[in-house]
Wavefront OBJ file of the C-alpha trace (Angstrom):
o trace
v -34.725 -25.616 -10.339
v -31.718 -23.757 -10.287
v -30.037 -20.955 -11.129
v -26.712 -22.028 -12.443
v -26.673 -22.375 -16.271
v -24.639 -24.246 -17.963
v -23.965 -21.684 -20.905
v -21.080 -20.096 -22.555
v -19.997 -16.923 -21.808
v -20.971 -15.106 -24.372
v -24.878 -16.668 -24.214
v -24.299 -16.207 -20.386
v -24.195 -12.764 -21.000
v -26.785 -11.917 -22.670
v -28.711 -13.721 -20.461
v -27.812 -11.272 -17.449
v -28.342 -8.131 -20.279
v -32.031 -9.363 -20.163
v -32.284 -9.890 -16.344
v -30.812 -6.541 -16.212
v -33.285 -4.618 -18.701
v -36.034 -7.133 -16.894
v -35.444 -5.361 -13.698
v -35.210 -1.713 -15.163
v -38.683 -2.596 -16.833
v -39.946 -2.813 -13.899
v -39.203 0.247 -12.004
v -35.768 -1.776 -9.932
v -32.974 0.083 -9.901
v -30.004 -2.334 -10.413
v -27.350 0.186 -9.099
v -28.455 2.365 -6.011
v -25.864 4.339 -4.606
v -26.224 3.037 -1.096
v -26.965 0.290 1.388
v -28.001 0.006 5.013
v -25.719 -2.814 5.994
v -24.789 -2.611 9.446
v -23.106 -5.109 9.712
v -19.859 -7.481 8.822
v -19.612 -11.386 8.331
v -17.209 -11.634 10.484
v -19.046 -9.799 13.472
v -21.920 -12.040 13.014
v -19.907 -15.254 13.216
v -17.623 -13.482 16.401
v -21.610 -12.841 18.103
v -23.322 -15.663 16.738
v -24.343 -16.799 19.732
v -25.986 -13.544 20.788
v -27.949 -12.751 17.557
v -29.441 -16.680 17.250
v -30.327 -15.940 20.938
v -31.744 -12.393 19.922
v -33.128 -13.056 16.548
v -31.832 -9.229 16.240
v -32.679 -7.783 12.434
v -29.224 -7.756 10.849
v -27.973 -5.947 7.597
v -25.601 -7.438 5.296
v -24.212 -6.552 1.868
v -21.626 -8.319 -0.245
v -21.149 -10.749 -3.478
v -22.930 -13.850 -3.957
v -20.001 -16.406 -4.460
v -22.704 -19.153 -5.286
v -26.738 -20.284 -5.307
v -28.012 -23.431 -4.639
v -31.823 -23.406 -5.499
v -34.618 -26.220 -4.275
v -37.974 -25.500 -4.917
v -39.204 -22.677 -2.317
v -35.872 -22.645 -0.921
v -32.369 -21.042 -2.186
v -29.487 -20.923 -0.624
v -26.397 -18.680 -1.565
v -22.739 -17.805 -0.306
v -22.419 -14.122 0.766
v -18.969 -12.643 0.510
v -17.532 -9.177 2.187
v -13.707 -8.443 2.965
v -14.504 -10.031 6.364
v -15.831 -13.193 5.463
v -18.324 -15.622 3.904
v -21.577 -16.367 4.962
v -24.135 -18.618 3.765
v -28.127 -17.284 3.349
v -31.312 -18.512 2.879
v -33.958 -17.277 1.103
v -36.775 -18.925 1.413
v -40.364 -18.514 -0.307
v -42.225 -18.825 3.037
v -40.288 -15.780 5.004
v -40.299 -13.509 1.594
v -43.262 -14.070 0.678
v -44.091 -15.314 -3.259
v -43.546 -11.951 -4.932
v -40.044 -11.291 -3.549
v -38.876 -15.049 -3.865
v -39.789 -15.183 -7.839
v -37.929 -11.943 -8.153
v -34.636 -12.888 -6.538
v -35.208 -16.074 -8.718
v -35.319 -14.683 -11.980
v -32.955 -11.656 -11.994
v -29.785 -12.485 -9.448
v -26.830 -14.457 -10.367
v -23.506 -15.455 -9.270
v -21.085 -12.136 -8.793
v -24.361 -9.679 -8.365
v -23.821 -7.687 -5.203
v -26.721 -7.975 -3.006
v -28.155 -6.577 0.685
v -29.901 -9.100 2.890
v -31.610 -7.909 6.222
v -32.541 -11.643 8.002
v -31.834 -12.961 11.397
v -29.152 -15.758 12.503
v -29.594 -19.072 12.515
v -28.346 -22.552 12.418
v -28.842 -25.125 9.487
v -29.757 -29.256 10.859
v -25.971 -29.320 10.007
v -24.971 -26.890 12.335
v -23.713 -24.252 10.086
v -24.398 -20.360 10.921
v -26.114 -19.098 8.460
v -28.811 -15.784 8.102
v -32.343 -16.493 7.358
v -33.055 -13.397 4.968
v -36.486 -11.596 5.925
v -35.394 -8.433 2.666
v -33.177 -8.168 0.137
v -32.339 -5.663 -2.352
v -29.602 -5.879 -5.567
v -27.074 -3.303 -5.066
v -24.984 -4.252 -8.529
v -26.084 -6.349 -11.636
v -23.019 -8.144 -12.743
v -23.235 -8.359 -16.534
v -19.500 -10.363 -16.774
v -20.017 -14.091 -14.964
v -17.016 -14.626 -12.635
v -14.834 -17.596 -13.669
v -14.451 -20.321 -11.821
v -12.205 -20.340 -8.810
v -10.165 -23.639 -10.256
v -10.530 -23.592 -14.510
v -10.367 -19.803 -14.756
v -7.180 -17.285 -14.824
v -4.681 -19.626 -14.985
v -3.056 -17.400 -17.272
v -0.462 -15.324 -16.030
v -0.776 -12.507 -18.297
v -4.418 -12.482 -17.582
v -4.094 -12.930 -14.183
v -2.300 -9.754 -14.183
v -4.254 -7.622 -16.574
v -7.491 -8.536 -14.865
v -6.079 -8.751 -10.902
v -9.444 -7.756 -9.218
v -10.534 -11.344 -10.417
v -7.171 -12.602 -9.589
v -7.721 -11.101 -6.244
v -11.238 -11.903 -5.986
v -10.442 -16.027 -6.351
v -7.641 -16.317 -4.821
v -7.462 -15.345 -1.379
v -3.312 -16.170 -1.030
v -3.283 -13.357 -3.229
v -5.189 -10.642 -1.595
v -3.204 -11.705 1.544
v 0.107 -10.914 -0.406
v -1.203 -7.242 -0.669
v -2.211 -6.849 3.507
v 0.933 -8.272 4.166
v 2.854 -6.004 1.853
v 0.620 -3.066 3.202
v 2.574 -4.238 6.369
v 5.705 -4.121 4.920
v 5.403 -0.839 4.445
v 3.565 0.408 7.225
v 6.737 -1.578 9.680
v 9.048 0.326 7.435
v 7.480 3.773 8.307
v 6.805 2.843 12.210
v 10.373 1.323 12.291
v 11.675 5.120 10.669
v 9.557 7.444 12.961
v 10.398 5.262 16.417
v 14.093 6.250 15.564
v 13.313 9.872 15.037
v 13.099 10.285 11.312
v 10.830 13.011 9.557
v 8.917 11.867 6.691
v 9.323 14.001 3.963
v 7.768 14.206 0.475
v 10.191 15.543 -2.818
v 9.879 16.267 -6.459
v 8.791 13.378 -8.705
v 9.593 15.523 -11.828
v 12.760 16.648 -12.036
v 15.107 18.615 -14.401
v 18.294 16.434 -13.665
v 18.104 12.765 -12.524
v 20.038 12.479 -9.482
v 20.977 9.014 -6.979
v 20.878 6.664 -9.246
v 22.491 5.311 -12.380
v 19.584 4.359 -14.750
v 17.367 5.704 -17.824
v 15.079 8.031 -16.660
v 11.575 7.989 -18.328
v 11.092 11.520 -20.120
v 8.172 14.287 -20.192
v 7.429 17.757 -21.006
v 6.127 20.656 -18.936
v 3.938 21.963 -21.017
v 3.529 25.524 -18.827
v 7.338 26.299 -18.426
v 8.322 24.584 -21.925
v 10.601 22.308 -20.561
v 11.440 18.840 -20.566
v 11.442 17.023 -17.237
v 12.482 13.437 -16.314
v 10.527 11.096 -13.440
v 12.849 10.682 -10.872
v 14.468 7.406 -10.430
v 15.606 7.299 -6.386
v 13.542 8.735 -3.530
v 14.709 12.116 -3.781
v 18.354 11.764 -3.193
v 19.467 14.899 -3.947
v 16.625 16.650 -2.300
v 16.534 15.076 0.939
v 20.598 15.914 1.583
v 19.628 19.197 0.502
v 17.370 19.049 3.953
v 20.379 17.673 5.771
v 22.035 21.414 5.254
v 18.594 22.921 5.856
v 19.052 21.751 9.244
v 17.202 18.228 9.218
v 19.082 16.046 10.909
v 17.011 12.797 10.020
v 14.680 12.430 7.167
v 13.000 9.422 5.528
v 10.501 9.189 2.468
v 8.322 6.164 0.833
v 7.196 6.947 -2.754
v 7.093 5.938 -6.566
v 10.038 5.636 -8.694
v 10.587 5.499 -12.316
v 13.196 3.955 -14.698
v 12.713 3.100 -18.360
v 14.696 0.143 -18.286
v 13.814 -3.799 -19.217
v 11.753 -5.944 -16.983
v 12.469 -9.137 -15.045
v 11.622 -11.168 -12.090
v 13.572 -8.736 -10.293
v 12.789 -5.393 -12.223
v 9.825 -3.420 -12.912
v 10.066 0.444 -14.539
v 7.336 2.042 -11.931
v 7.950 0.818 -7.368
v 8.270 1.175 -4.522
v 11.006 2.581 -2.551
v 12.214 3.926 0.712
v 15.178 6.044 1.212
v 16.535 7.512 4.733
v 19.162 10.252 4.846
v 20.800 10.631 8.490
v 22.770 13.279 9.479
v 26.332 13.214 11.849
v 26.081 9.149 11.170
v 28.599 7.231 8.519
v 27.656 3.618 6.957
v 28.438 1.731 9.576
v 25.875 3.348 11.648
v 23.763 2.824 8.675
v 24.175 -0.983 8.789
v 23.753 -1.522 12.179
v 20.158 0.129 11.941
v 19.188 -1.339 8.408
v 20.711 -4.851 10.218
v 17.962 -4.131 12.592
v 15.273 -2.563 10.100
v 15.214 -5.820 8.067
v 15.209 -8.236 11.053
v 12.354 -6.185 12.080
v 10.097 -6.246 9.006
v 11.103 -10.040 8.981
v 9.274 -11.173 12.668
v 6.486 -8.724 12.039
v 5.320 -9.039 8.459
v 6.448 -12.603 8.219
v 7.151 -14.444 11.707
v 9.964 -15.794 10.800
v 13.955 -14.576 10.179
v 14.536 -17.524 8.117
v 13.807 -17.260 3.792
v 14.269 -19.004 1.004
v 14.270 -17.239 -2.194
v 14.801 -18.532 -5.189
v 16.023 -21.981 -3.822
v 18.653 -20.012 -1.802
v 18.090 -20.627 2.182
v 18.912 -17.467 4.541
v 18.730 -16.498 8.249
v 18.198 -12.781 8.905
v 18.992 -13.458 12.438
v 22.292 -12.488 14.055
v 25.229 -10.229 12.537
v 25.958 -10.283 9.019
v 29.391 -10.615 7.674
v 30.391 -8.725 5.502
v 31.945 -9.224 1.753
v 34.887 -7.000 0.258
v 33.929 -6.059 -3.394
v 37.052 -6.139 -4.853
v 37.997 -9.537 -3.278
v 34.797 -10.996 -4.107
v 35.778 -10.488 -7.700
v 39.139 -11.148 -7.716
v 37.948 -14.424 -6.082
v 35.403 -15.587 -8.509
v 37.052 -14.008 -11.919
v 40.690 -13.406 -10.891
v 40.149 -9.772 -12.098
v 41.498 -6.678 -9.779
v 39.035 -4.237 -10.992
v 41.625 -1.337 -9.376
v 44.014 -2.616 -11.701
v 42.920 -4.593 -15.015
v 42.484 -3.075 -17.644
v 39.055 -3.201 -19.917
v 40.209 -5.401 -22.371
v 41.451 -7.650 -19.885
v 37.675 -6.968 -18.414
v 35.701 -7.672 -21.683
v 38.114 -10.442 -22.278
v 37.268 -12.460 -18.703
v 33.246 -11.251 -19.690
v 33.969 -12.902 -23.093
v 35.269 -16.029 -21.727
v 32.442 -16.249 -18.898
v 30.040 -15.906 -21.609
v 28.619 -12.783 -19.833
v 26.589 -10.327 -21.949
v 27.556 -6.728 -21.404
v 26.030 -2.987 -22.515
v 28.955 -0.431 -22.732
v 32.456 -0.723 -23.158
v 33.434 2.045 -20.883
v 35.249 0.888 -16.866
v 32.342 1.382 -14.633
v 29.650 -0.664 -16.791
v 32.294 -3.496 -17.007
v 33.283 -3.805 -13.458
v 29.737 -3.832 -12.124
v 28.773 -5.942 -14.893
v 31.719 -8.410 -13.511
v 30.574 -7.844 -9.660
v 27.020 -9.197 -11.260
v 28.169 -12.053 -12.789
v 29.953 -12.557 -9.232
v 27.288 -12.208 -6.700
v 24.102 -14.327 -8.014
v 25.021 -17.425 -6.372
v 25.488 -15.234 -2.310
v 22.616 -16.664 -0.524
v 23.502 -13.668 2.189
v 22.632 -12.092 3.863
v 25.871 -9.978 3.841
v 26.723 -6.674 3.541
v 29.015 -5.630 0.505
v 31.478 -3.206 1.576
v 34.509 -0.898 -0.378
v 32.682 -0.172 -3.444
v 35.219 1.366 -6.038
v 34.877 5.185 -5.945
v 34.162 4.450 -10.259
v 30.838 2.613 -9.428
v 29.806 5.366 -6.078
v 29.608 8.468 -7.552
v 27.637 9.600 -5.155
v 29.671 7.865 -1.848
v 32.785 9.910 0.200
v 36.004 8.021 -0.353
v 37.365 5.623 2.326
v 40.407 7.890 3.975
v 42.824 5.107 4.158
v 42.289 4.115 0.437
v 40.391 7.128 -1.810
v 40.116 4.574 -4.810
v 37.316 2.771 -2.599
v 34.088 3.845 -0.930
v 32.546 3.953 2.500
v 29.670 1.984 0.923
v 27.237 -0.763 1.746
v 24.832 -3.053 0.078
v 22.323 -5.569 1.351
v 23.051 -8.858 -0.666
v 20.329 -11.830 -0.725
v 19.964 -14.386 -2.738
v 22.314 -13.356 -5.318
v 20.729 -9.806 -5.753
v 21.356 -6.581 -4.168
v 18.452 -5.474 -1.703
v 19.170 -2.517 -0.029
v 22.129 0.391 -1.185
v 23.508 2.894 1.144
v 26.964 4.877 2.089
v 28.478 7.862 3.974
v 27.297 10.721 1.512
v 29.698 12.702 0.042
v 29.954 16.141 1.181
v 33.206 17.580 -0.716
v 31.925 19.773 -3.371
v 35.121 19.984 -5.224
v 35.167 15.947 -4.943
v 31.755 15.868 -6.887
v 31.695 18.075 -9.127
v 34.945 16.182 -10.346
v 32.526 12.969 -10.156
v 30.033 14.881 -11.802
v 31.910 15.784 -14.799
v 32.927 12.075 -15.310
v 29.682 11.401 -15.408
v 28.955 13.728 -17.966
v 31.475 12.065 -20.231
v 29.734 9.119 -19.935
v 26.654 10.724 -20.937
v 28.512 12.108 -23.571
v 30.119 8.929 -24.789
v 26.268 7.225 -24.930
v 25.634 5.671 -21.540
v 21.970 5.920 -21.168
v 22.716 4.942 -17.236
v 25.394 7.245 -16.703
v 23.867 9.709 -13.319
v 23.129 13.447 -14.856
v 25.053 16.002 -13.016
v 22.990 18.171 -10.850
v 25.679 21.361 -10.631
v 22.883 23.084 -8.209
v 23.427 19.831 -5.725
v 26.758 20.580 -5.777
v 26.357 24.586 -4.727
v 24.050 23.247 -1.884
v 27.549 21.638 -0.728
v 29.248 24.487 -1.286
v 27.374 26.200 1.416
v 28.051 22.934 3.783
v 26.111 19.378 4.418
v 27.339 17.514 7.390
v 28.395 14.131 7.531
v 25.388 11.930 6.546
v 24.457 8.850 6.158
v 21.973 7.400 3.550
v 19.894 4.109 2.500
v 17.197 3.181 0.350
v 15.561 -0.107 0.170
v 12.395 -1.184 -2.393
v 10.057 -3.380 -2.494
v 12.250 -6.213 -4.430
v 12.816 -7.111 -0.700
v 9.063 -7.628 0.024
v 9.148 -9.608 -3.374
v 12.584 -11.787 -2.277
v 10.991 -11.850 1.177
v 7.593 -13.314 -0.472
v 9.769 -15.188 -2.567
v 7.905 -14.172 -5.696
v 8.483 -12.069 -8.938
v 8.027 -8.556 -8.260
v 5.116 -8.251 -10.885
v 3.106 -10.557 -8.729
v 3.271 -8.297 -5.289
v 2.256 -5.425 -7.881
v -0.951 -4.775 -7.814
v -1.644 -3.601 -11.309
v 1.866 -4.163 -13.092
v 1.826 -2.391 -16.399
v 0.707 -4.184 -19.374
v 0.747 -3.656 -23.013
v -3.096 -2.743 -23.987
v -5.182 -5.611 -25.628
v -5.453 -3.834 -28.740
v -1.552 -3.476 -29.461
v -2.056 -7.490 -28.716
v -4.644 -8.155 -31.073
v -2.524 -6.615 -33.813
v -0.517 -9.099 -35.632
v 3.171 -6.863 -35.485
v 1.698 -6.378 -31.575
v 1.637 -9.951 -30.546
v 4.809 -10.733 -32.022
v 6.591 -8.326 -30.044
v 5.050 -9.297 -26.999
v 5.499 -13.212 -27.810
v 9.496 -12.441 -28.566
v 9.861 -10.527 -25.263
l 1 2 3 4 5 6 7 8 9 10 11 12 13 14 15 16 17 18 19 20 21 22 23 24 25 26 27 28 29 30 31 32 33 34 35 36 37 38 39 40 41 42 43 44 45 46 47 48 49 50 51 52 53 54 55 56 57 58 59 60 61 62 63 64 65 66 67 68 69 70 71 72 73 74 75 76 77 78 79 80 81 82 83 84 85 86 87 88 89 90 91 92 93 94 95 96 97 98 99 100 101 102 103 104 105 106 107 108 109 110 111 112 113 114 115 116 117 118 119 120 121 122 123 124 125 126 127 128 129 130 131 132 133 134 135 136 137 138 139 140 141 142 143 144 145 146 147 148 149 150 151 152 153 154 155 156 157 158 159 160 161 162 163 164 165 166 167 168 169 170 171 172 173 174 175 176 177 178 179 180 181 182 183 184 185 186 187 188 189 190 191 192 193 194 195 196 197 198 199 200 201 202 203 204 205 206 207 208 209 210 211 212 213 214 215 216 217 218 219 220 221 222 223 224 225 226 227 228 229 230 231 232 233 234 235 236 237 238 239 240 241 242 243 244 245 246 247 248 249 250 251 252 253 254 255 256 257 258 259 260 261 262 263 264 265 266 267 268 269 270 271 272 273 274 275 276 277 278 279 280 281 282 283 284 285 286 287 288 289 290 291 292 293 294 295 296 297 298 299 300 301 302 303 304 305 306 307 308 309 310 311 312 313 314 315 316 317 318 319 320 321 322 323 324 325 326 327 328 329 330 331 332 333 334 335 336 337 338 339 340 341 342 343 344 345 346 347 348 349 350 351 352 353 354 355 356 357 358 359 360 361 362 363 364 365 366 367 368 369 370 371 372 373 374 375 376 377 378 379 380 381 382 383 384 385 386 387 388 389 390 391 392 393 394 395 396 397 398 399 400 401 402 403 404 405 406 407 408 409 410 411 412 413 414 415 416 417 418 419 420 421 422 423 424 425 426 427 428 429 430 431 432 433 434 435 436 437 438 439 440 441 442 443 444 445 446 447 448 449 450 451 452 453 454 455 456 457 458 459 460 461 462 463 464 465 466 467 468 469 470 471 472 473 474 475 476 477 478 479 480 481 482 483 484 485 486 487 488 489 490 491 492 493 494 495 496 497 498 499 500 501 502 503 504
């Protein structure tokens, strides 16, 4: 006898429907709201020894993975976040009554308690002899199996506690980016940085170029945007409160297209350090990212999409204007944009906006993609930093940095600007941006700039996301999500639905 079926899943189903209404017949209740396990799988195996020696009474609770039934004797893989365990049940130490029951109403995937005692099979392997056991969940659904099922990766992601549940390289992702994050934090408060917490609706969109996702308050009657950096504009405001190092992990929005690269809801971490400039900056995020690399991965050395890096040792350090002159033979201080679009025309390069900031960054794209890194990309033009003081020997660049690894940027930070009259001059080109159409263009927050007014001292500041856990991982960034956002099976099932979602 056994109790694996060989049914469809449909059939399967209704099969566990009438184990289920089986069991309420007859007075079980297939979902109590507690258990008496005291103990873990993996204690068991790390005192096996002890408890075969013992024969101590031990609790477990967990999923059965699998049953293997033989007459008056089952056996069955118990699985908790520690471990897997195999158990016996066995007619003689239940007794008849008990034995018949587990027979006829658990399956695979049902959640379970066994209270047995330790022992070791004629092949050696530590099991528990179960003396009780009670069903703490009736699984209705059958679990697919760990090699034929979720192969698919849109199903993989829409149903990721099964993705999680069979395969365990995937559940590891998520400790180690847990890790990731928690090095981050440790790394910020060992320097002295303050975690902080900001607005995540705001009435302006500030520290960032990108299209914000919209809402509406419905108490003050006003329309308010998710923010799309880490509180930018708030945490300098704490540099002139008298914070002199800050720091802040949270959720950031930006209704923009997806790609390996890009999701519209992360992950990120900005720091905002006062009486430091970016080269401070780089020496610690130098030392941040070396960091998370030995103690979330082991290792300094990466390869990410095919590119091979070291994180170990100095990083040079790449001149944004050169880099494009180099690659393009454009001077984006001195072309003009037709000679711009005409060079983006000729390199085949697709480009949104015709306006002199979208089309040098779009050329500094096209440029970087093939930098294994890591480097640091230094003197921004002050057109693409609105938000970055002006390098004193040549005010048409910045005192900017970015983090560049294979061929994407990982990491953004400069010496703040702190002239008021300087940005609300930046501001207002922004605004004609806005005005002109760009979606991207950064809103002007004329508040931030009375905060100046009143004085902000020299500061540096940084933000990082997880696209570096991702590159790090060397995966898409939707697969170290764990619930990436999906378009609802309904929208799917409709015929206009699925054709949008096939195109994209």
């Amino acid at each position: 006898m056994s109790t694996e079926q060989n049914l469809v899943p449909g059939s399967e189903r209704e099969e566990r429907l009438k184990k289920l209404a089986f069991l309420k017949a007859s007075g079980i209740n297939p979902y109590p709201s507690s258990t008496k396990r005291d103990h873990e799988v993996a204690q068991i195996f790390s005192n096996f020894d002890k408890f075969n020696d013992s024969q101590e009474r031990l609790i477990l609770a967990g999923r059965l993975r699998s049953l293997r039934s033989h007459g008056n004797l089952t056996f069955a893989n118990l699985e908790d976040v520690s471990g897997t365990i195999q158990l016996a049940f066995s007619k003689k130490e239940l007794g008849d009554e008990s034995y018949k029951l587990f027979i006829k109403s658990v399956d695979t995937g049902d959640f379970i308690e066994a209270d047995g005692v330790a022992f070791l099979t004629h092949r050696g392997e530590k099991s528990l002899m179960v003396k009780e056991w009670r069903l703490l969940t009736k699984a209705i659904a059958p679990i697919p199996d760990a090699w034929y099922g979720l192969k698919d990766e849109d199903e993989r992601y829409r149903r990721r506690y099964l993705d999680i549940l069979l395969n365990p390289d995937t559940r590891e992702l998520f400790y180690k980016k847990a890790l990731f994050w928690e090095v981050i934090r440790d790394f910020m408060k060992r320097h002295a940085f303050f975690e902080v917490e900001t607005p995540t609706l705001e009435t302006t969109t500030g520290g960032a170029e990108a299209n914000p996702f919209r809402t509406h308050h419905d108490d003050f009657d006003l329309d308010v945007f998710l923010r799309i950096s880490v509180g930018e504009l708030w945490q300098k405001r704490l540099m002139a409160a008298g914070f002199e190092k800050v720091f802040e992990i949270g959720r950031v929005y930006r209704n923009e297209g997806s790609s390996p690269d890009h999701l519209q809801e992360f992950t990120n971490m900005e720091f905002y350090w006062a009486y430091a400039n970016y080269e401070s900056g780089m020496k610690l995020v130098q030392e941040m990212y070396q960091e998370i690399a030995e103690k979330v991965f082991g290792r300094t050395k990466f390869s990410t999409k095919g590119m091979e890096y070291d994180l170990a040792g100095e990083w040079p350090r790449l001149d944004y204007r050169q880099a494009v002159l180099d690659k393009t033979g454009i001077d984006v201080l001195k072309a003009t944009e037709k000679e711009m679009k005409i060079k983006l025309d000729e390199l085949k390069v697709k480009y949104e906006g015709d306006n002199r900031e979208r089309l040098t960054d779009t050329l500094w794209k096209y440029c970087r993609r093939n930098i294994a890194g890591p480097v640091f990309l230094v003197n921004h033009p002050k057109l693409v930093s609105p938000l970055s003081k002006a390098k004193e020997e040549n005010t048409e660049l910045t005192e900017r940095f970015q983090v560049i690894i294979a061929g994407s940027e990982v990491g953004n930070g400069f010496s703040e600007l702190n002239d008021p009259v300087d940005q609300r001059e930046r501001f207002e080109a922004q605004q004609k941006l806005i005005d002109r159409g760009d979606k991207e263009a950064m809103m002007p927050d004329w508040e931030f700039v009375e905060m100046l007014e009143h004085g902000m001292p020299p500061t540096c500041g940084f933000g990082v996301g997880e696209r570096l856990f991702a590159f790090m991982a060397d995966k898409p960034i939707r697969e170290v999500t764990l619930f990436p956002l999906m378009r609802p099976k309904r929208e799917i099932e409709k015929g206009d639905g699925k054709e949008a979602l096939e195109k994209k």
